[in-house]
N, C-alpha and C positions, 0 to 999 in steps of 0.2 A: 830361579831367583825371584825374592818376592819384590815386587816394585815399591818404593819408600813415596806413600803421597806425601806432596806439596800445597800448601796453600797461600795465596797473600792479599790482601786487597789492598786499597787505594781509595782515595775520593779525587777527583779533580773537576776544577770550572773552566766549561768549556764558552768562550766568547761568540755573541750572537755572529750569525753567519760565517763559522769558524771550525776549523778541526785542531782535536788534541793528540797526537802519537803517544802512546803506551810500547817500552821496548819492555815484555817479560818473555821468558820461555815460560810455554803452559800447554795443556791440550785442551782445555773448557775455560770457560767466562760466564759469569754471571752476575747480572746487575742488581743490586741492594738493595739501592736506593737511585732515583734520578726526578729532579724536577720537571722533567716533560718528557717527552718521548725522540727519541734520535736515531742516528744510524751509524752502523759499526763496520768495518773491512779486514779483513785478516789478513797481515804479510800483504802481498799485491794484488788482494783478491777484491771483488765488489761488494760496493754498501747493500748493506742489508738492515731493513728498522729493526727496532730492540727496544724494550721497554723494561723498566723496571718487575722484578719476581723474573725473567727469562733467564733459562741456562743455555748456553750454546756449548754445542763438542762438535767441531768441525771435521771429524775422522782424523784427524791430524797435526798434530803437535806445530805450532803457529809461534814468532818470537814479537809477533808487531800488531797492535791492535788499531786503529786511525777511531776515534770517538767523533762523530760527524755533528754538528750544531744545526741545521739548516733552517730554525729559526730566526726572527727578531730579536730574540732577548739572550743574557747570559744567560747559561743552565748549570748545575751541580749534579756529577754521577757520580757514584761508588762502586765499583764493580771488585768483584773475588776474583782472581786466576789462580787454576790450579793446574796440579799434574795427577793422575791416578784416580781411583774412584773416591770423593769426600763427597758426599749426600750435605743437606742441611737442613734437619728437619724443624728449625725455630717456624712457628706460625706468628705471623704478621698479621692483625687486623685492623682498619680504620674505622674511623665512624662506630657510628650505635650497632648494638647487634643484642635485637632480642632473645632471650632467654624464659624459658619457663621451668619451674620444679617441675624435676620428674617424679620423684616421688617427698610427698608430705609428712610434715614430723609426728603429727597428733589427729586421732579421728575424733568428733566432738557428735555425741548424740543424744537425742531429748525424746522424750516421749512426744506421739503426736499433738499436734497443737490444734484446739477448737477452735473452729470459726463459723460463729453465730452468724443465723440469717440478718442479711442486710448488713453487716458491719466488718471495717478490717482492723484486724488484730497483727502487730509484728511478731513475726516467725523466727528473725533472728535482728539483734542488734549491731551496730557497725563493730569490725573486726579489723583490723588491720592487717594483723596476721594472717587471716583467712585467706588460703588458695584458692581452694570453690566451696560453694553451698548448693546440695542437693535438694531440692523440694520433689515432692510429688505429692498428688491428689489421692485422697486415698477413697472416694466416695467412689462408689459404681457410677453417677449419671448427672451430677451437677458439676455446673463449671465456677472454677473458683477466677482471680486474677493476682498474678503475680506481680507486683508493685515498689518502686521504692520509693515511696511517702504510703501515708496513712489515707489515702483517700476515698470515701465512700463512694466511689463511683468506677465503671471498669471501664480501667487505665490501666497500659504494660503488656503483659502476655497472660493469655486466656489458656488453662490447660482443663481440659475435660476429665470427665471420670478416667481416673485409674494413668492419667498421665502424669510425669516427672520432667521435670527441668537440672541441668545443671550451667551453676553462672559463677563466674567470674569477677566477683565484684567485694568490694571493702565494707560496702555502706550496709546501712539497714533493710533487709527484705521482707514486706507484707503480701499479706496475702486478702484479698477482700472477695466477699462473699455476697451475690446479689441471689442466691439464691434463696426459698422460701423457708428451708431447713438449714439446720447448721451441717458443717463439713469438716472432716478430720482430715489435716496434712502433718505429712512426714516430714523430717527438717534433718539433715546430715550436713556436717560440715568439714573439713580437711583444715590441720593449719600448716605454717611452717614457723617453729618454732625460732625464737632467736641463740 
């Protein structure tokens, strides 16, 4: 015979330094939602803490849950009881949680860009869209600097012949050149399209 799962939950406020009795049949328990952390009893068995996300299956089918406060202050739980196997796979997140594209909508590519001895030239303009900007050096043995302003002086990151960078950024990226010849850079970009 297949077993018919059961599910029900509840919310209730438990009074500082207080307990609440929960009468259901069920064989698991799980908490929701609770404003702080508490402690629980099965039928006449011992407190045990319990926090909000925990599932409890005590081996055995239970009719009486005791919700413990042992706080200062009022608290608010919600807990599930059930009978039978019911999973619950909603994810719950708070707070910030970073994100990055995994993969970008549009590759943007230019021929390499000249930079004359002694001066910086911008290699790309601010993007908003832009996910990353590739640069590399394409010179065998001068060192270029990668920059965001136009400033004739080296400022940023210093990459040598035949090195590349990739960055992260919105704004404008230059490239300035203190060396005594001009230098050809490579310029790649990713966006994510709207």
């Amino acid at each position: 015979m297949i077993e018919t799962p059961k599910y029900s939950s509840g919310r209730w406020t438990v009074p500082a330094n207080d307990m609440v009795v929960v009468h259901r049949q069920a064989n698991f328990l799980t908490c929701l939602e609770a404003s702080a952390r508490f402690r629980i009893a099965f039928d006449d068995g011992p407190e045990t803490d319990f926090q909000k996300g925990l599932t409890f299956r005590p081996g055995q089918n239970f009719s009486t849950v005791r919700i413990v406060n042992n706080s200062g202050a009022d608290m608010t739980v919600e807990l599930g009881f059930g009978s039978g196997q019911v999973d619950d796979n909603r994810l719950v997140l708070q707070g910030d949680v970073a994100v990055k594209a995994i993969s970008p909508d549009a590759l943007t590519t230019q021929a390499p860009a000249a930079v004359p001895a002694g001066q910086a030239v911008e290699l790309a303009g601010a993007n908003t869209a832009r996910a990353e900007i590739m640069v590399k050096n394409l010179s065998l043995s001068e060192t270029i600097w990668i920059q965001g302003a136009a400033t004739v002086a080296a400022h940023g990151l210093p990459l040598d012949g035949k090195e590349g960078v990739v960055l992260t950024v919105k704004g404008a990226v230059y490239a300035y050149n203190p060396a005594g010849v001009a230098v050809s850079v490579a310029v790649m970009e990713t966006e994510a399209l709207a």
